[in-house]
C-alpha positions in Angstrom: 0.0 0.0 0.0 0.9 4.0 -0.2 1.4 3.8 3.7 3.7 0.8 3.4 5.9 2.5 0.7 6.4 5.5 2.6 7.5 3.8 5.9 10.3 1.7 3.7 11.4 4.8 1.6 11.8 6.7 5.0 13.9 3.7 6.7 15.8 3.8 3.6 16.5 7.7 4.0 17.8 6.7 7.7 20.0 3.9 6.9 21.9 6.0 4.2 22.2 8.4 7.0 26.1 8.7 8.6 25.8 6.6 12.1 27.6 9.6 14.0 24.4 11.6 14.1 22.9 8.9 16.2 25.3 9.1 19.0 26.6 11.6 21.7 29.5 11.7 24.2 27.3 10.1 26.7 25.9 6.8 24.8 27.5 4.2 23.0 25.0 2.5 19.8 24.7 -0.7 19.0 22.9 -2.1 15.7 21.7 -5.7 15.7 19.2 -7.1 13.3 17.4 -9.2 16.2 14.9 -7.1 17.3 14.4 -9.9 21.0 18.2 -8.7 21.7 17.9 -5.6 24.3 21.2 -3.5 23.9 23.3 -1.8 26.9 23.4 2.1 26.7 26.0 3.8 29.2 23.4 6.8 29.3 22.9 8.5 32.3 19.7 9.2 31.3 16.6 7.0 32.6 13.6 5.4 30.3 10.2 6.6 30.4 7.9 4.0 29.2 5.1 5.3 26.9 1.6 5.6 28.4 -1.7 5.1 26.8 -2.5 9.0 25.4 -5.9 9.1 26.4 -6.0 11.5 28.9 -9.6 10.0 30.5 -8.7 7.1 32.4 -10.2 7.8 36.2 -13.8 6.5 37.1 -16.2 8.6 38.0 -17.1 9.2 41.4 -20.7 10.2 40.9 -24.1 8.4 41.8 -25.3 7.8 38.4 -22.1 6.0 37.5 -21.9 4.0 41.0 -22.1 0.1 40.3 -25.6 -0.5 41.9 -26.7 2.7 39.4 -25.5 1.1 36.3 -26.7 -2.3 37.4 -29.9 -1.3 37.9 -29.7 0.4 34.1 -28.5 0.7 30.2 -26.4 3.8 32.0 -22.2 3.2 32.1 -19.7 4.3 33.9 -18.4 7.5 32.5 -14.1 8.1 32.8 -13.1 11.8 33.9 -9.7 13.1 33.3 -8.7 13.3 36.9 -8.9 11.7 39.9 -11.9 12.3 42.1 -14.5 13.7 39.8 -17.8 13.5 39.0 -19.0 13.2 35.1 -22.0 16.2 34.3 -24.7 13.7 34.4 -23.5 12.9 38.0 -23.2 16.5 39.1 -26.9 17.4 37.7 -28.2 14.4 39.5 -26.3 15.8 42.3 -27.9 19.2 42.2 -31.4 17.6 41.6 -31.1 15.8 44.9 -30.0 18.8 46.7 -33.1 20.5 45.3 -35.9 17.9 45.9 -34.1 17.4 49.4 -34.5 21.3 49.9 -38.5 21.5 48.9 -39.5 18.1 51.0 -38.0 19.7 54.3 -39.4 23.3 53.2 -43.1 20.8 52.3 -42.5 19.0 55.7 -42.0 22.2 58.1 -44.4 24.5 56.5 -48.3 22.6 56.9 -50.0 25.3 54.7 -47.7 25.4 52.0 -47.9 21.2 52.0 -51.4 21.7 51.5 -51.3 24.2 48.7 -48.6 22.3 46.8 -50.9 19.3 47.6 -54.1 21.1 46.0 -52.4 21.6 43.1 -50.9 18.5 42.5 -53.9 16.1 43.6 -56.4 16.6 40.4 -53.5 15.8 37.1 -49.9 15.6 38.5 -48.4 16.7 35.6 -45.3 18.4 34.7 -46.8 22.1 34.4 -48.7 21.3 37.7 -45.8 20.2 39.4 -43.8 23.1 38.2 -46.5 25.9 39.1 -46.7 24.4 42.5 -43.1 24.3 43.8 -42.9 28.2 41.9 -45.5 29.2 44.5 -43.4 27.9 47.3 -42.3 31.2 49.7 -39.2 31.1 49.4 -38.3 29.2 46.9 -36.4 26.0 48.0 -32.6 26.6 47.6 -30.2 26.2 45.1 -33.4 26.2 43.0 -33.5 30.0 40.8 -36.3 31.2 38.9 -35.3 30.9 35.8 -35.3 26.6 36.2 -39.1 27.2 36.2 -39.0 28.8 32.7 -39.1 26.9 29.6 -36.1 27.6 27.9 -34.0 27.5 24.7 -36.2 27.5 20.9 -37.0 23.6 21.8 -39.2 25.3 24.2 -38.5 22.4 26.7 -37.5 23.0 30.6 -34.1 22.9 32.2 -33.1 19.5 33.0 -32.5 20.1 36.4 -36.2 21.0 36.8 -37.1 17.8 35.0 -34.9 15.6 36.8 -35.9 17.0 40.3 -39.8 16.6 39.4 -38.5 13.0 38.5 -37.0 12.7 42.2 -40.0 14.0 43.6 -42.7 11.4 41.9 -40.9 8.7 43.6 -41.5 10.5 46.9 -45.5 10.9 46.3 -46.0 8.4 44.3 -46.9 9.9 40.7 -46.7 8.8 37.4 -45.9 11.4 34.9 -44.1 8.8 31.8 -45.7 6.0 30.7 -42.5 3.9 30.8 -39.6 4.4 34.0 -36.6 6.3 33.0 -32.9 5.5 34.6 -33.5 7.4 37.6 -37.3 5.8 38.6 -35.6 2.1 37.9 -32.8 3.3 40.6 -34.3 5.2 42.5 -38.2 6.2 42.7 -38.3 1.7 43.0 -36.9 1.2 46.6 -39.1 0.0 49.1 -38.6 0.2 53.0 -40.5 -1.4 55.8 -39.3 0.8 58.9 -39.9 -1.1 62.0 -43.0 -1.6 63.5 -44.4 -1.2 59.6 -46.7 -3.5 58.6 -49.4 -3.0 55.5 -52.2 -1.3 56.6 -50.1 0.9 59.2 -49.7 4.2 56.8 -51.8 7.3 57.0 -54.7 7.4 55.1 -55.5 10.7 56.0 -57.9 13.2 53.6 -55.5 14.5 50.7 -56.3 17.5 51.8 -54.5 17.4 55.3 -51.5 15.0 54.0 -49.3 13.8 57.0 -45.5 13.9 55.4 -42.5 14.1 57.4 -38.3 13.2 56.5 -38.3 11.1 59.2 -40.0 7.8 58.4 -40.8 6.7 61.9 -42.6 9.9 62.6 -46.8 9.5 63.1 -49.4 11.5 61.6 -51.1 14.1 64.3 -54.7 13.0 63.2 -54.6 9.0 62.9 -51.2 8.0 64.4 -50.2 6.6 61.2 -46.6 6.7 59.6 -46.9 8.5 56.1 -46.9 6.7 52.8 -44.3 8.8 51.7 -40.2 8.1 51.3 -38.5 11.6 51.2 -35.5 11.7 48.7 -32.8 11.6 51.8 -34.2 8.2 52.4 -34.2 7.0 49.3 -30.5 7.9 48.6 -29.6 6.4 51.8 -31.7 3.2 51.4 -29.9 3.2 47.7 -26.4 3.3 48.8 -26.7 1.0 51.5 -28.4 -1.5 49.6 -26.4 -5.1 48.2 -29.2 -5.6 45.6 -27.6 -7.8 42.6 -28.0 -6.4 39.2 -30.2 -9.2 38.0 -32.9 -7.4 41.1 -36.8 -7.6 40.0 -38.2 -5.6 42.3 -40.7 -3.1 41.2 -42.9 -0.5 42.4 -46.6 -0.4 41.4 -46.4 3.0 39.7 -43.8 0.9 36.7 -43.2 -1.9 35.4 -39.9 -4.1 36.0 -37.5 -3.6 33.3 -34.6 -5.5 33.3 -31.7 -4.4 31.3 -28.6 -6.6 30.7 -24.6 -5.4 31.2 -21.9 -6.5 28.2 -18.6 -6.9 28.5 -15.6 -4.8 27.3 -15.2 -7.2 24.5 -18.4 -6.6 23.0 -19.0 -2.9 24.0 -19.0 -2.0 20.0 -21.6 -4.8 18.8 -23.8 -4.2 22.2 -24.0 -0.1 20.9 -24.9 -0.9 18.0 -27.3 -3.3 18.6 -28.5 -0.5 21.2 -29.2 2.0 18.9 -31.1 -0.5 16.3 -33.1 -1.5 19.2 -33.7 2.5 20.4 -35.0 3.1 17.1 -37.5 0.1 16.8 -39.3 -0.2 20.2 -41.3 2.5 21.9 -40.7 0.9 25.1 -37.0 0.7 25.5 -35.9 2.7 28.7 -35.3 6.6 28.5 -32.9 8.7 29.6 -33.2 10.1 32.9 -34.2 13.9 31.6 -36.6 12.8 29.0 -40.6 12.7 30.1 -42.8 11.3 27.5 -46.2 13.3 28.6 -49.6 12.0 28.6 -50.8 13.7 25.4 -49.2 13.6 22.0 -45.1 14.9 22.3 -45.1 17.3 19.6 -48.3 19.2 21.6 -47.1 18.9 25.3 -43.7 20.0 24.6 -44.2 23.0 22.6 -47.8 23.9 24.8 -47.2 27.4 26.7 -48.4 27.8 30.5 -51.9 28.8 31.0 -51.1 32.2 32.0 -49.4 32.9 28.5 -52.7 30.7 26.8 -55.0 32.8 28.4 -54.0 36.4 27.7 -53.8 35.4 23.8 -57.8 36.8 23.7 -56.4 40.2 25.0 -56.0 42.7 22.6 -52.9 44.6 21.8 -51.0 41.4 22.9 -47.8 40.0 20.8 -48.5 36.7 20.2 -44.8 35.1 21.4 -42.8 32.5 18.5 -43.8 29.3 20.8 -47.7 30.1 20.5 -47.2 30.6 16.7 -45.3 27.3 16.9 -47.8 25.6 19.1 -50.8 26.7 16.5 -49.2 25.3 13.5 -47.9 22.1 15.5 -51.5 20.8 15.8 -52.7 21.8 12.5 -49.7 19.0 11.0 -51.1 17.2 13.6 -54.2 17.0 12.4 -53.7 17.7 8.6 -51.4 15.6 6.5 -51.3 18.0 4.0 -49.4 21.4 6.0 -46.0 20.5 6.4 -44.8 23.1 9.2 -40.6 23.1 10.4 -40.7 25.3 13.7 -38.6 28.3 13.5 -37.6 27.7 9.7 -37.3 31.5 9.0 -34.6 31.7 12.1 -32.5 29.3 10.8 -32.6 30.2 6.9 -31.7 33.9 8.3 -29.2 32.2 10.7 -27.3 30.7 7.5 -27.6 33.7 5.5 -30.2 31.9 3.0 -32.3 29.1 1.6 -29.3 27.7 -0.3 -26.8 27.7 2.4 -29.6 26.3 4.7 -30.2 23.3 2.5 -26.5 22.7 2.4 -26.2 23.0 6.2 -29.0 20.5 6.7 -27.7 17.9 4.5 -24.6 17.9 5.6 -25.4 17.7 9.5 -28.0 15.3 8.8 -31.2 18.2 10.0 -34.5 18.5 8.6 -34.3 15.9 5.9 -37.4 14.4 5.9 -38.8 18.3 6.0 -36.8 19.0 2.4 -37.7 15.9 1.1 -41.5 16.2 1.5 -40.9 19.8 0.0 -41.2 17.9 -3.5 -44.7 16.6 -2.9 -47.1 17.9 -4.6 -49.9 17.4 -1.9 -48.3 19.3 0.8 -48.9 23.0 1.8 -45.3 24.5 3.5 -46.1 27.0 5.9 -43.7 29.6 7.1 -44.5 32.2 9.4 -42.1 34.8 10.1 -41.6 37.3 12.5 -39.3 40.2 12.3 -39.0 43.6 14.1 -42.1 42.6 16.2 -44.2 42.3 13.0 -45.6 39.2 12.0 -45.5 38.2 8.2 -46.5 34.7 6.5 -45.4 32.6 3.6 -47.2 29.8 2.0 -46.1 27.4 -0.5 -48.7 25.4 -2.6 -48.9 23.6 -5.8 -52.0 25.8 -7.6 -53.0 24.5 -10.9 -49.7 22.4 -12.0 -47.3 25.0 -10.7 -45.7 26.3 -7.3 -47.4 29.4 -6.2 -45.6 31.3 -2.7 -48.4 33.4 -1.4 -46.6 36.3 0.2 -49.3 37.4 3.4 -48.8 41.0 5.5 -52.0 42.6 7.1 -49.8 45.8 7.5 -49.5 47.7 4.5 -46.9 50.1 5.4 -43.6 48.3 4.3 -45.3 45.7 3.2 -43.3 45.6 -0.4 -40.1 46.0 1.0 -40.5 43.1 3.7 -41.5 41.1 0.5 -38.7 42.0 -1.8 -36.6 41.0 1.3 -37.8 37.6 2.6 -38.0 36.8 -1.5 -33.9 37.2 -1.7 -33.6 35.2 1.2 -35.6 32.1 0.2 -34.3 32.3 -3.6 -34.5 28.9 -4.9 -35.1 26.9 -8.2 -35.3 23.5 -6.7 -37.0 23.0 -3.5 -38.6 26.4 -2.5 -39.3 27.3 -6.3 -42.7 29.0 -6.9 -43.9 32.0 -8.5 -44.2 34.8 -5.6 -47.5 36.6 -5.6 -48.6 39.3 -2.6 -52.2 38.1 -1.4 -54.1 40.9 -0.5 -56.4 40.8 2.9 -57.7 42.9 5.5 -55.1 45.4 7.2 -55.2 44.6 11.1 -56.9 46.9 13.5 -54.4 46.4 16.6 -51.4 44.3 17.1 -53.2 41.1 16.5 -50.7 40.2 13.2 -49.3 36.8 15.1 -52.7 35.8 15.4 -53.9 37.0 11.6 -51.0 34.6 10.8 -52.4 31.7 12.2 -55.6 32.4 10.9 -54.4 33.4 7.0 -52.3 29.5 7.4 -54.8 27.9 8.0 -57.3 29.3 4.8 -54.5 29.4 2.6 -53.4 25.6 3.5 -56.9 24.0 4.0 -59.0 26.5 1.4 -59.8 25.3 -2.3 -60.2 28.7 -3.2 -58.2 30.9 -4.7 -56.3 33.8 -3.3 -58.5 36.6 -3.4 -62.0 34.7 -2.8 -60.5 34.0 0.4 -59.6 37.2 0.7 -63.6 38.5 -0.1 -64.7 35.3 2.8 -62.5 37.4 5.0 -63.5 40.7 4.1 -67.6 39.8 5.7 -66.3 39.5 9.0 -65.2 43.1 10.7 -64.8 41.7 14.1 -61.9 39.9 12.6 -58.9 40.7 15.1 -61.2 39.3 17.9 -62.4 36.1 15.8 -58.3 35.2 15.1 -57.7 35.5 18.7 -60.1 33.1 19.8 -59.2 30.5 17.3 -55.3 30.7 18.2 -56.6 30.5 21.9 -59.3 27.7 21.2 -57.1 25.7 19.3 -53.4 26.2 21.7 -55.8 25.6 25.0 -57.4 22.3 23.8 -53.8 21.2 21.9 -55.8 19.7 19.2 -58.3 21.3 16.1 -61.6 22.8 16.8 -63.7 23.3 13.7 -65.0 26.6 12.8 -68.2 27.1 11.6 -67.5 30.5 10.7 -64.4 29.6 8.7 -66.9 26.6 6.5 -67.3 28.9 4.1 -63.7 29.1 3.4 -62.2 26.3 4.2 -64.6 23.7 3.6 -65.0 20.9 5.9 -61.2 19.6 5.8 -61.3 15.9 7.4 -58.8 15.4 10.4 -56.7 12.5 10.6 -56.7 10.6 14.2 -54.3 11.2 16.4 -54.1 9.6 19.8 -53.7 12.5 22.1 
């Protein structure tokens, strides 16, 4: 091969090389041919053997890569570069602890706030319910900060020390948020105690609405004498690293399933990943990670669904409708439609590449957004792209009209309206998979700042309607409360997370069928 040639043609250069360069006052060379013959140097100098380069070689000391943690799970042990140290996954786990720890003693030594955070949590234990109750926890449990209560990032998704603390606290009162346990319910949220004197029957079955809850797990409850059902965090953790249980353990709780995952050696490690991520991608019930929590409703409308407060001002008017409302609208329209094909903040990231073309290239090259670019060919599917830019919001919609590609171009403010098109035109210039002929649909101008939720309303006639651009226009044009109608369909559609037909829309759009979806 190339590679062999070049390592002879250098050994050649070296043996054509004087052997005076090789030596120095201090050593005397040998050269043998037998390479099992070990030759004498008079050096002073002392040999370093060579060490394996990788610089990753000490064991994390965390919880999440303890034995019993990894036994119990498809998690392994993660190496750190020095001595002593804990991996990220470890020292989130480790901050999720400290923060359930911190609201179970604040929930144990305050009765009234127990019983609002109870109140909340009682009816649908969800994530958002969860969430809302520890935010209205005076003071808020240390080291947790405000901002872990927000959702965060353009996934619209919460931090995952927030996630993986809600996680923590399930196993403590008992609630089932996922459908399927994650790492940390299979390791943790699972342990069982019997305290002594405990026997079944014994715990306090006490109205939900006075809960008896307390760290200490031989403590009674002030009304019945009972010990509480419930096993703080503290325990848990110290129930967990005191335990011997073998990794081959089948205990379960009631609120999961056992799932028993089995370890691979160091020989295999390569075949067992990739049989891993075969077996990831073809079963729905193969064990999460720890800061992943499938909801009870459909994923792509729980995790992109805003907070009620933010839901329930979209009626008001004046209000800017935010990007993740937008987002949330057109999520369930795909949802339900199979012809809108919708990518969530598309605009952002054709503007973040500097275009449509550098975009595509980007995507295909990272692997992003295929399917998106490839069902950009079908004839059958409407794109829609709503954009927002200097708190104004503007639409594009892509359709195949009458055996061609038309891009419907939608503002409901006039002023600047030619300009934003000329604009977003040069941006999205394309002959191959955004190619259409550009044409400026003409509709109502707004009446207040309700252009977010004209956009949702103009996507969905221009995506569902058979008509042509200006009928739907002139269906539009008999309405003149028409701010207030867009509002209430944005907020009737975001606060149910599925379609609501519209009678007054019928005339426009028709009676478009909704596909099923399990929600």
């Amino acid at each position: 091969t190339a590679g062999a040639q070049v390592a002879q043609y250098k050994m050649q250069m070296l043996e054509e090389l004087p052997p005076s360069l090789f030596q120095d006052k201090a050593t005397t060379s040998a050269r043998t041919n037998d390479p099992t013959k070990i030759i004498k140097h008079n050096s002073t100098k002392t040999f370093t053997p060579s060490i394996d380069n990788n610089p990753y070689q000490f064991p994390c000391k965390g919880i999440t890569c303890s034995n019993l943690f990894t036994s119990k799970t498809n998690l392994r042990l993660s190496l750190m570069k020095f001595a002593d140290k804990s991996c990220r996954r470890c020292t989130n786990m480790a901050t999720a602890i400290a923060c359930a720890t911190s609201i179970e003693r604040n929930l144990a030594s305050d009765p009234i706030s127990l019983k609002s955070f109870f109140a909340s949590t009682s009816t649908c234990p969800s994530l958002d319910n969860i969430i809302d109750a520890i935010s209205k926890i005076n003071p808020l449990p240390q080291p947790l900060l405000t901002k872990h209560l927000h959702r965060s990032t353009k996934r619209n998704v919460y931090p995952t020390l927030i996630t993986t603390t809600i996680r923590l606290l399930c196993g403590t009162f008992g609630w089932q948020i996922s459908q399927h346990p994650t790492s940390l319910d299979l390791a943790l949220n699972q342990i069982k105690n019997q305290p002594s004197g405990s026997i079944d029957g014994n715990h306090c079955i006490c109205d939900i609405s006075a809960p008896s809850f307390s760290l200490d797990l031989t403590s009674s409850c002030s009304i019945c004498g009972k010990q509480t059902p419930y096993i703080s965090t503290a325990s848990r953790i110290h129930f967990f690293h005191n335990t011997q249980t073998p990794p081959n353990d089948s205990s379960a709780s009631p609120s999961h399933p056992t799932t028993t995952i089995k370890t691979t050696s160091l020989k295999n490690r390569k075949r067992t990943d990739r049989m891993t991520q075969i077996s990831r991608s073809s079963h729905n019930d193969t064990l999460r990670d720890i800061t992943n929590i499938p909801p009870d409703r459909h994923p792509l409308c729980s995790a992109a669904r805003q907070d009620t407060v933010e839901l329930n001002a979209i009626i008001n008017k004046n209000f800017m409708l935010s990007n993740f409302v937008v987002t949330y609208f057109f999520k369930n329209l795909q949802l339900t439609f199979p012809n809108i094909l919708y990518q969530e903040f598309l605009f952002d990231f054709v503007k973040r590449d500097g275009g449509w073309h550098q975009f595509v290239q980007f995507s295909r090259q990272e692997g992003h957004s295929i399917d998106f670019l490839e069902q950009l060919k079908n004839s059958q599917s409407t794109c829609i792209v709503p954009i927002c830019h200097s708190l104004h919001w503007t639409l594009l919609v892509r359709k195949y009209v009458n055996s061609s590609w038309i891009i419907y171009y939608i503002d409901s403010m006039l002023h600047g309206s030619d300009d934003r098109m000329r604009q977003w035109r040069d941006l999205f210039d394309d002959n191959d998979l955004f190619s259409g002929t550009w044409i400026k649909a003409k509709v109502i101008p707004q009446s207040e700042l309700e252009c977010g939720a004209r956009v949702c309303l103009h996507g969905l006639c221009f995506a569902l309607s058979s008509h042509n651009a200006k009928e739907i226009g002139r269906q539009l044009q008999r309405f003149p409360d028409l701010a207030a109608r867009s509002r209430l369909l944005v907020s009737g559609v975001c606060g149910a997370g599925k379609w609501n037909p519209q009678g007054w829309l019928k005339p426009t759009i028709g009676t478009p069928q909704p596909i099923i979806c399990d929600f």
